[in-house]
N, C-alpha and C positions, 0 to 999 in steps of 0.2 A: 301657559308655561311651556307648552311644546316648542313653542320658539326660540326659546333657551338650549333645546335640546334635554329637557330634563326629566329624568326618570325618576322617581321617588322610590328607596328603599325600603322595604317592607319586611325583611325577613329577620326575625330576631336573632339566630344564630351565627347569620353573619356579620349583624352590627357587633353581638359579643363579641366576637373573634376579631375585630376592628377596634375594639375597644382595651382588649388583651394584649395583641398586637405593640399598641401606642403607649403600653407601661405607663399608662398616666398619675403623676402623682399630684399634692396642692402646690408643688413648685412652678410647676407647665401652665404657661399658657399657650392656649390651644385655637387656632383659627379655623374654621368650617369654612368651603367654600361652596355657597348655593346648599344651604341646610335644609330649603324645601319646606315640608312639610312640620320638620320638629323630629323626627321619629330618632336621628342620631343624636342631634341635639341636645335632648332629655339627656342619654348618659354621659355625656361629656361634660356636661354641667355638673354630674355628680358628683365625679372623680378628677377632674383638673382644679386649678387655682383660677383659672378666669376663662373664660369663652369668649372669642370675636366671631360670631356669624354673621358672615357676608352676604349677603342675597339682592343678585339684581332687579327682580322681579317683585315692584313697588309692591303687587296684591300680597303676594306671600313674607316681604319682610313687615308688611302691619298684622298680618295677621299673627306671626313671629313676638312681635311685640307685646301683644295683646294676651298671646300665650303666657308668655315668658315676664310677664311685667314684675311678678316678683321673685324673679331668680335675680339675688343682687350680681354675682357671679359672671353674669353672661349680657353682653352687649349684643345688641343687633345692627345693624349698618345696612340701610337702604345704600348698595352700588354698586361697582366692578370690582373686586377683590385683586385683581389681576393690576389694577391704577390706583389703590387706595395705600399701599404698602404694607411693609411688614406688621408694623402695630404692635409692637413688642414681642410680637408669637413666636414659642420659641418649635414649637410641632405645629404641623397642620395635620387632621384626622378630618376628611374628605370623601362622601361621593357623589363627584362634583360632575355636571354636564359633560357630555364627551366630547361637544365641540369647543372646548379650550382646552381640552389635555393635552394637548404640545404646548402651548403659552403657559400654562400652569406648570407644567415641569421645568419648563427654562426660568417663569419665576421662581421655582424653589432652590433649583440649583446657584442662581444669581446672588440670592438673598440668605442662602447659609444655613436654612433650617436645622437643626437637631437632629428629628426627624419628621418624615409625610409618611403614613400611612393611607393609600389613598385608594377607591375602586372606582377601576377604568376598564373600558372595554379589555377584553383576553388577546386580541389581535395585539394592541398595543404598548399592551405588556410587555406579549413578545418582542417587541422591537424595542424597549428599554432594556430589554436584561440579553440581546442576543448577543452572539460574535462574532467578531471579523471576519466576512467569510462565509457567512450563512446571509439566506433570505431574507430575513426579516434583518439586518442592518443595517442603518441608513445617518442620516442626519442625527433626527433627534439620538440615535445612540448613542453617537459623539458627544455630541452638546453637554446630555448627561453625562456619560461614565469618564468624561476627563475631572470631572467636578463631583463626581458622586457615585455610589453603587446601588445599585437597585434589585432587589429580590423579590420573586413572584411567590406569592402564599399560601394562598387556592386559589383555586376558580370558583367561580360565583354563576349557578344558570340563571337566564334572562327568568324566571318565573319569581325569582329575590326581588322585581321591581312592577311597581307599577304605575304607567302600563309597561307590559312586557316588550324591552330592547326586542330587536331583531338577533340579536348578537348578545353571545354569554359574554361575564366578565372577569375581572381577577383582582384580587386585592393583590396591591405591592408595596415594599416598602421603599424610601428614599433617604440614603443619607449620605452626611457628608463625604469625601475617601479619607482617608487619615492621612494621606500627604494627596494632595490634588495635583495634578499635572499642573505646571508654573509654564501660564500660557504670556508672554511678551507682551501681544496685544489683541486683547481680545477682538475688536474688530475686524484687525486681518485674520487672527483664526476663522473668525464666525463668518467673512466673505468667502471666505479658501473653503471652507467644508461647506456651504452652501451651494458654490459652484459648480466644485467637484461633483456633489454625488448625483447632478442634473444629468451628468453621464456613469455613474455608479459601477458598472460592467465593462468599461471600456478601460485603456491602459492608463497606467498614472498620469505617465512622459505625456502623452497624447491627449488628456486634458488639462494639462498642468500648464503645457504650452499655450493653449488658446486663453488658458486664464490669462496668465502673464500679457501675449499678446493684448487683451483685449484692458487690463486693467492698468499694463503700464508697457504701451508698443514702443515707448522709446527709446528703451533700454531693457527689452524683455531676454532678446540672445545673452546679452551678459549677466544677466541675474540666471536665467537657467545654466551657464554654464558653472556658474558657481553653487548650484546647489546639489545637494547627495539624496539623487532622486530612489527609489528602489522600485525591482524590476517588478511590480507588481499591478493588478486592476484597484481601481479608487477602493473597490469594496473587501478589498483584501486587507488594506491600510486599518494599525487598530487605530486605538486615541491616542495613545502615547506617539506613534509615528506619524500622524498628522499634528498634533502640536508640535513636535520637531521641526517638520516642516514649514510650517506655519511663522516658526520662532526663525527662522531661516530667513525667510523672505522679512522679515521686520527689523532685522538683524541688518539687512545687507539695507533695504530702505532709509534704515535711522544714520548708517555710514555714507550714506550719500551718493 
């Protein structure tokens, strides 16, 4: 299972607290991603209307099965949760490997969830819920909070899992924003802030230019001169002013 990246939860007071969290009622269906062992499992099966756990690791989704054979409630799914799709779910309640916590956040934001209550590494965290302007801002913060807000709950020490992370964690919550930033096309946003933040600290104008240059050299002077750039570093830019951006350049592409 270590290949997955995966650490098994163990500690009871923080699944409660995961569980409380996720307001689960018999309305929710609820999807686990990499349930592991069963140890979340068990309650989420109690208090939700249906369960989809996903688990890639053949050995643990038979043994999943074999547990759970008569929870009518709760399906098991030998696969990638991350390529299998939504599946009706309308929460996902998650402590899911840490090497897909970016890909799994951009699934959740993609696909609309209700809510994710999810525990991820504490570094990580930080970087979902930081802002514009601080250290821990990057990429994934965008991708998120144009599409979502996220809140850090506690922290979690590495001794809640086993075997013990090198690195404490944090449960967070994910949901949708009540009006989401109306990105033009997601494409050019998701090149544009990808680009950008490969130089993060450096000025806008002055990666903004080499994007253009490099993504469209043949008309890149007059696409900059038409856009309202601000005098600031990439990492200074919140979500709202790069999707502006963003909507700018699609804006002046789609007029030809």
């Amino acid at each position: 299972m270590k290949r997955f990246g995966q650490h098994f939860l163990i500690d009871k007071q923080v699944r409660d607290a995961m569980i409380t969290t996720a307001k689960l009622s018999v309305e929710d269906i609820v999807l686990e991603v990499g349930p592991g062992l069963g140890f979340l499992t068990t309650e989420l099966a109690k208090r939700a209307g249906k369960v989809v756990a996903v688990e890639k690791d053949r050995t643990l989704a038979s043994y999943l099965n074999d547990r759970f054979s008569k929870v009518q409630n709760l399906t098991v799914i030998q696969g990638d949760a991350l390529t299998v799709g939504k599946l009706g779910c309308t929460k996902i309640v998650s402590s899911p490997p840490y090497n897909i916590s970016s890909k799994l956040v951009l699934f959740i934001v993609n696909n609309r969830f209700n809510l994710a209550v999810l525990l991820l590494q504490d570094e990580f965290v930080q970087r979902l819920t930081a802002r514009s302007g601080s250290r821990e801002y990057g990429r994934i913060t965008v991708a998120l909070q144009a599409l979502a807000e996220a809140e850090a709950i506690e922290k979690v020490p590495r001794s809640a899992f086993y075997p013990s992370p090198k690195v404490d964690s944090a449960v967070v919550t994910i949901k949708p924003r009540t009006e989401p930033l109306q990105i033009r096309d997601p494409s050019v946003f998701e090149d544009l802030v990808r680009s950008l933040f490969t130089q993060r600290r450096r000025r806008l104008k002055t990666v903004l230019t080499k994007y253009l240059e490099s993504r469209h050299s043949h008309r890149f002077s007059s696409m900059l001169s038409q856009l309202n750039i601000l005098e600031k570093r990439v990492f200074q830019m919140s979500p709202s002013e790069l999707v502006d951006l963003a909507n700018q350049i699609s804006y002046i592409l789609e007029e030809g």
